[in-house]
NULODO-73744 format. One line per 3 residues: number of its first residue (from 1); for each residue x, y, z of C-alpha. Coordinates in pm, 1 decimal. Layout:
N
NUM	X/Y/Z | ...;
***
This chain:
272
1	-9895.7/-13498.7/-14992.0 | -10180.2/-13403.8/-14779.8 | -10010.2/-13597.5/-14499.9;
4	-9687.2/-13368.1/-14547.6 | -9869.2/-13080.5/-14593.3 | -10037.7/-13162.0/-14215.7;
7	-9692.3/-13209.3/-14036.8 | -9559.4/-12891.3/-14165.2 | -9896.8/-12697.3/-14021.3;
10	-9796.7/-12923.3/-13716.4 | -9477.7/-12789.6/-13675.2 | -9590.8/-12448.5/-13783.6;
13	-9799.5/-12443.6/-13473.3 | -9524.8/-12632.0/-13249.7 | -9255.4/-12376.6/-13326.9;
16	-9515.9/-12049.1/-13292.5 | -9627.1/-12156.9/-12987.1 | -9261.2/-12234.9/-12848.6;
19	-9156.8/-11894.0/-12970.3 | -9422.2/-11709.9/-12789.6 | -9332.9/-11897.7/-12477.6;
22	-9003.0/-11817.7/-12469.5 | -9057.4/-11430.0/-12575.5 | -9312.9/-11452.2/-12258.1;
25	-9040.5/-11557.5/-12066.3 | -8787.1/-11302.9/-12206.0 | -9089.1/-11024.3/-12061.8;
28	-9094.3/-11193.7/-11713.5 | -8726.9/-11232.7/-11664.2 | -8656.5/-10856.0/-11797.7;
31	-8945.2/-10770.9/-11548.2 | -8780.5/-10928.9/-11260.4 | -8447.4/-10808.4/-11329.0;
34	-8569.5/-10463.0/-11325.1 | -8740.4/-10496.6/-10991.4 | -8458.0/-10679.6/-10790.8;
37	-8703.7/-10937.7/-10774.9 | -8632.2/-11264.8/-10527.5 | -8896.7/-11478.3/-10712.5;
40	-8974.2/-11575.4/-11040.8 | -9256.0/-11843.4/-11217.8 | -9206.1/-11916.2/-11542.9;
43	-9457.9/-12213.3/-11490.3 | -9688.6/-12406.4/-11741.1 | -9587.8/-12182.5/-12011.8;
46	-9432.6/-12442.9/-12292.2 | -9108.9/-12351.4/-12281.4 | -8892.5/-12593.1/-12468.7;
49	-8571.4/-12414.0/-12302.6 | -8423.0/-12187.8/-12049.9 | -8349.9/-11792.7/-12205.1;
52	-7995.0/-11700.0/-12105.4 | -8096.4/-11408.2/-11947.8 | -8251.6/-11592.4/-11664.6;
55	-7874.5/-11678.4/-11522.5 | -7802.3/-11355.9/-11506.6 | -8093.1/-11264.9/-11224.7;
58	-7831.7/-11325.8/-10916.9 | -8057.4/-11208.3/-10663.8 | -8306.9/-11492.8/-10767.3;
61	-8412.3/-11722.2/-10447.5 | -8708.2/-11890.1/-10581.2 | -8689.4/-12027.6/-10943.8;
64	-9019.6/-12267.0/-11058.4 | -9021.0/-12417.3/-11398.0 | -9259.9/-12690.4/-11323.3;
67	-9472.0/-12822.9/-11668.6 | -9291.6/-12721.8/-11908.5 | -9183.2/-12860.4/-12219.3;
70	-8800.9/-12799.8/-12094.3 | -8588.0/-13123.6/-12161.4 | -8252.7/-12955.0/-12069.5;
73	-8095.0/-12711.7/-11787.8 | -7787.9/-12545.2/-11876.4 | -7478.7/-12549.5/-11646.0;
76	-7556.4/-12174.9/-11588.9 | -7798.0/-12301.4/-11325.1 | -7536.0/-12286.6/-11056.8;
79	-7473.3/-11883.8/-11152.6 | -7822.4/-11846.3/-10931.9 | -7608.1/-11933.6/-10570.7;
82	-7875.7/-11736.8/-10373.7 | -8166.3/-11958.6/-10500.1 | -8295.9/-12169.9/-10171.0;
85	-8594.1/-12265.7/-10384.2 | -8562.7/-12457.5/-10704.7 | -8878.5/-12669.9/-10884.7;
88	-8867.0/-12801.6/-11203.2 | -9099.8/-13097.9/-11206.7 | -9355.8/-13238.7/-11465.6;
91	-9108.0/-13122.5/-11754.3 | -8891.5/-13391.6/-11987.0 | -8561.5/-13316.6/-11800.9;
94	-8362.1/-13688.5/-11875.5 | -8006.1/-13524.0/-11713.7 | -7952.8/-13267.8/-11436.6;
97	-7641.9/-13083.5/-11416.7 | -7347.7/-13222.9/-11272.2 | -7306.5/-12894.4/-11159.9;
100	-7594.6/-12887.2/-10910.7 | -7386.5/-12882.2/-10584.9 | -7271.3/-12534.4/-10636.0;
103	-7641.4/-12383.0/-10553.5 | -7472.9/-12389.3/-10171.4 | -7812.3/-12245.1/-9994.2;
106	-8034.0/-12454.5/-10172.3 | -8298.3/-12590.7/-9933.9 | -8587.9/-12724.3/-10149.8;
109	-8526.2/-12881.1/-10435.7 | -8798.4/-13052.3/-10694.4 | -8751.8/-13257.9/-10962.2;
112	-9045.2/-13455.0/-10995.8 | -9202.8/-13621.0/-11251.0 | -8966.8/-13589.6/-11502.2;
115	-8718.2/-13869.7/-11685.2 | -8425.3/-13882.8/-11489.7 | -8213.3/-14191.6/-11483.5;
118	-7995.3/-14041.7/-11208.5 | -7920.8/-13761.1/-10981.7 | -7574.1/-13596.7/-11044.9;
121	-7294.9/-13638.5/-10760.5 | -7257.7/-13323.3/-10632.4 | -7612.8/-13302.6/-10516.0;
124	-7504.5/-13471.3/-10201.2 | -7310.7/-13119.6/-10163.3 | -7618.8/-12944.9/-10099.3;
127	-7536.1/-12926.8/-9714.8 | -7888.7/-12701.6/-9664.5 | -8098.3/-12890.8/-9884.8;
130	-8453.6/-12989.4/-9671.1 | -8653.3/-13132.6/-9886.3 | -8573.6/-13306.9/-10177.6;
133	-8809.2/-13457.8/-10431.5 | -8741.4/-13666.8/-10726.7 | -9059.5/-13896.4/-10755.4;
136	-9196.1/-14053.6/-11052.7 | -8865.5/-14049.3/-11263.0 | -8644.1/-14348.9/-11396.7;
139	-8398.7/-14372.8/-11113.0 | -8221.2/-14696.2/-11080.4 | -7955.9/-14637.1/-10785.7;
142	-7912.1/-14329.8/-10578.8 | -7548.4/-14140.7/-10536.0 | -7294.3/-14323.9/-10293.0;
145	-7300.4/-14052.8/-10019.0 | -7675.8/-13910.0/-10044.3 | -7597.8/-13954.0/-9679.8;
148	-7384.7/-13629.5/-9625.3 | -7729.8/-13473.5/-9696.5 | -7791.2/-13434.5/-9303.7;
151	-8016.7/-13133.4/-9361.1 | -8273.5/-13394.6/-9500.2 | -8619.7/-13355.4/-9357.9;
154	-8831.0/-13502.2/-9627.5 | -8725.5/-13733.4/-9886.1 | -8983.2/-13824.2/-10200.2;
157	-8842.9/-14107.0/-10410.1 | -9169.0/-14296.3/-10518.1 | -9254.0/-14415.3/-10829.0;
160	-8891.6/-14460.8/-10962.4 | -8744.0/-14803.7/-11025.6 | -8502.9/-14828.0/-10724.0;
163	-8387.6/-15201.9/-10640.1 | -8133.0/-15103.3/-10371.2 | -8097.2/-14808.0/-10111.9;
166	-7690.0/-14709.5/-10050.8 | -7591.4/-14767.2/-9661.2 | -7542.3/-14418.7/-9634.2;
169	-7936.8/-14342.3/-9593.2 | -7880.0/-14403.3/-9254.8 | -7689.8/-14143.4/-9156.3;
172	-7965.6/-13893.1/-9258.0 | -8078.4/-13814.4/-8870.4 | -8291.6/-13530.8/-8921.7;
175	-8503.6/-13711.1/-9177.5 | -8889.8/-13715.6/-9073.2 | -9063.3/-13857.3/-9409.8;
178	-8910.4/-14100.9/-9648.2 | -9115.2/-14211.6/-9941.0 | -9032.1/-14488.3/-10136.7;
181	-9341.6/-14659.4/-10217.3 | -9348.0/-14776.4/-10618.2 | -8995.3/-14902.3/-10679.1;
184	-8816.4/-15252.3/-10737.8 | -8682.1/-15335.8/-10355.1 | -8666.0/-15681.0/-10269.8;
187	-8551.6/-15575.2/-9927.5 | -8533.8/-15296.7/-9690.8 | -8214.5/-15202.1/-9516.5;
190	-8164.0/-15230.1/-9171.8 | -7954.2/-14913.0/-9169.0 | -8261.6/-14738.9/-9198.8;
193	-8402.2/-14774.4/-8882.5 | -8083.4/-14563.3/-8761.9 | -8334.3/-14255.1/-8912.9;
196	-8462.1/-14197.8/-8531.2 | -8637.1/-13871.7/-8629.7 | -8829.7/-14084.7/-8896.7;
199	-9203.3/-14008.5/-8840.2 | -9368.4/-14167.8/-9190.6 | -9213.7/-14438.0/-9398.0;
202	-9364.9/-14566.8/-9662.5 | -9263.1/-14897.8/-9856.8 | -9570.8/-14992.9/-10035.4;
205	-9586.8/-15167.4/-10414.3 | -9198.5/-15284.9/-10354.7 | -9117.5/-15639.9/-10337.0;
208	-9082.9/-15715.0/-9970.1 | -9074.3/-16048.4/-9829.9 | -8968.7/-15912.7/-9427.4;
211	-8897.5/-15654.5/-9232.1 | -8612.2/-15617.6/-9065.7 | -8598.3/-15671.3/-8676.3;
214	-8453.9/-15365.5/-8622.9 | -8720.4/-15182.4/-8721.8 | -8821.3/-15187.2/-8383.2;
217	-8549.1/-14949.3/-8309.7 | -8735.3/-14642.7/-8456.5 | -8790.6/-14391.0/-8183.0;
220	-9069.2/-14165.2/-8345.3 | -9239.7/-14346.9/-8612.1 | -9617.0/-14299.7/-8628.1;
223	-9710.1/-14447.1/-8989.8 | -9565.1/-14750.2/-9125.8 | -9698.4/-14811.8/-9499.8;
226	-9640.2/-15132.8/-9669.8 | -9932.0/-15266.3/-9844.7 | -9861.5/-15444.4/-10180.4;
229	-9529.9/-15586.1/-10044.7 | -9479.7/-16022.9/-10041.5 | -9518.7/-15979.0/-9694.5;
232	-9626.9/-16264.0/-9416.7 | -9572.4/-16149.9/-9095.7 | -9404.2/-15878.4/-8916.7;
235	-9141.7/-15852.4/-8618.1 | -9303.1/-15834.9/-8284.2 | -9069.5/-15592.1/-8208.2;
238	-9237.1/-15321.2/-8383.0 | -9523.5/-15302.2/-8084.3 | -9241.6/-15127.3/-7860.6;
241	-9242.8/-14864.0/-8082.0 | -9438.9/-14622.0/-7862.7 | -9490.5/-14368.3/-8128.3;
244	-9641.6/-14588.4/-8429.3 | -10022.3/-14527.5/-8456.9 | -10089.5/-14718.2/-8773.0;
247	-9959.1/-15012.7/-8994.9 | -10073.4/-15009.7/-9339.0 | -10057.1/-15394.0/-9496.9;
250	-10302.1/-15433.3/-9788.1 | -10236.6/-15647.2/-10078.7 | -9987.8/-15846.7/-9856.3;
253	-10015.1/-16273.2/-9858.3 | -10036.9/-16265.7/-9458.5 | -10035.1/-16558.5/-9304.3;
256	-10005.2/-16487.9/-8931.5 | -9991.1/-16122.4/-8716.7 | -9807.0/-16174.4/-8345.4;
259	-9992.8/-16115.2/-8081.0 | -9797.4/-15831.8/-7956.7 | -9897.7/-15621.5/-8239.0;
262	-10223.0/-15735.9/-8236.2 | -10300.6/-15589.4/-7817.3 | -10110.5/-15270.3/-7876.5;
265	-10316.1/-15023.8/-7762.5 | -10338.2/-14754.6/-8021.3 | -10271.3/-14937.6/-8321.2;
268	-10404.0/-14960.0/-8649.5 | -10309.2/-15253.1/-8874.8 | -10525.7/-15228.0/-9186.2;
271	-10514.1/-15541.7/-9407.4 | -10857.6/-15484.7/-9587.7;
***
């Protein structure tokens, strides 16, 4: 009885606390609708879900949710089309909404740290979208055409559990920084090296066993990161990339370095 009598306190507290959230968020949103206001932070408050209200702020361009308790977001997202800022990491979210690809002017989007086993479709509609992050989740695969995403500066996928990149990565050109250190890859795709605005890539804790020759086709790359990969060499090739600075390869069973990389003026291979 005692033990009963502790999980109803329990819950007594759970449910007080998520009601006070939410009526704190009712206050804020009433707040900003009253002011016209173009930004709104409804962050680390423990709110278990969204108040309608909030879709009705269309003037809204920054929306952040992030650490929440918030394990859903309604369809009525896509009624914000001004936002261009959108962050809802660190909450429970397991499904976005398909729907996603109708925030047209979208340019930063954050869904971090959450438990998302895949990103909806349409979000390879977001023809604006800059940066994108959706590190430490439960992805698998990414969509078919994340490649239409040209707009692309920065893309965070590490810590997920990818074991395959589509082809269409390659055709993101304006990319600079592509994380995807912390997944399942067994091998990285030559298409990327097609990214020739690249300027970081990071592959570390993957499952590498080479690197593509024609990763000495990148035109800016400065940092190379592969450390904790099966790795034993590299391609020689990679020394005519004028741009690279530093080569990060701890954790990896080398065997042998060519000597081109080794006399490159400039360069930095760490294996310590």
């Amino acid at each position: 009885m005692d033990k009963d009598i502790q999980l109803e306190e329990a819950a007594k507290i759970y449910f007080g606390r998520a009601k006070k959230a939410f009526e704190e968020a009712l206050r804020k949103i009433k707040k900003a609708s009253a002011n016209n206001a173009p930004e709104l932070d409804l962050s680390d408050m423990e709110l278990c879900e969204l108040p309608r209200e909030l879709f009705l702020l269309k003037n809204l361009e920054k929306l952040v949710l992030d650490g929440n308790k918030i394990t859903c977001v309604q369809e009525e997202i896509a009624c914000l089309n001004k936002l261009r800022h959108l962050s809802i990491s660190g909450n429970g979210i397991m499904i976005l909404p398909k729907n996603l690809g109708k925030l047209k002017k979208l340019e930063r989007l954050y869904v971090g740290y959450n438990t998302i086993s895949e990103l909806p479709d349409s979000i390879c509609e977001l023809r604006n979208l800059k940066m994108l992050n959706a590190a430490g989740n439960l992805l698998t695969a990414l969509p078919r055409d994340i490649g239409n995403i040209k707009s692309l500066l920065k893309l965070s996928l590490h810590d997920n559990m990818l074991v395959s990149l589509p082809k269409s990565i390659g055709n993101l050109k304006n990319l600079k920084k592509l994380f995807l250190d912390n997944n399942n890859l067994s091998s990285a795709p030559t298409v990327l090296s097609n990214l020739n605005c690249l300027e970081e890539l990071s592959l570390s804790g993957n499952e590498l066993k080479r690197i593509p020759k024609e990763f000495s086709d990148f035109k800016k790359l400065r940092e190379l990161l592969l450390d904790e990969n099966q790795l034993e060499t590299l391609p020689a090739g990679l020394a005519k990339i004028a741009s690279l600075n530093f080569i990060g390869l701890c954790g990896n069973p080398v065997k042998s370095i060519p000597k081109e990389l080794l006399n490159r003026t400039g360069l930095i291979i760490d294996r310590d």
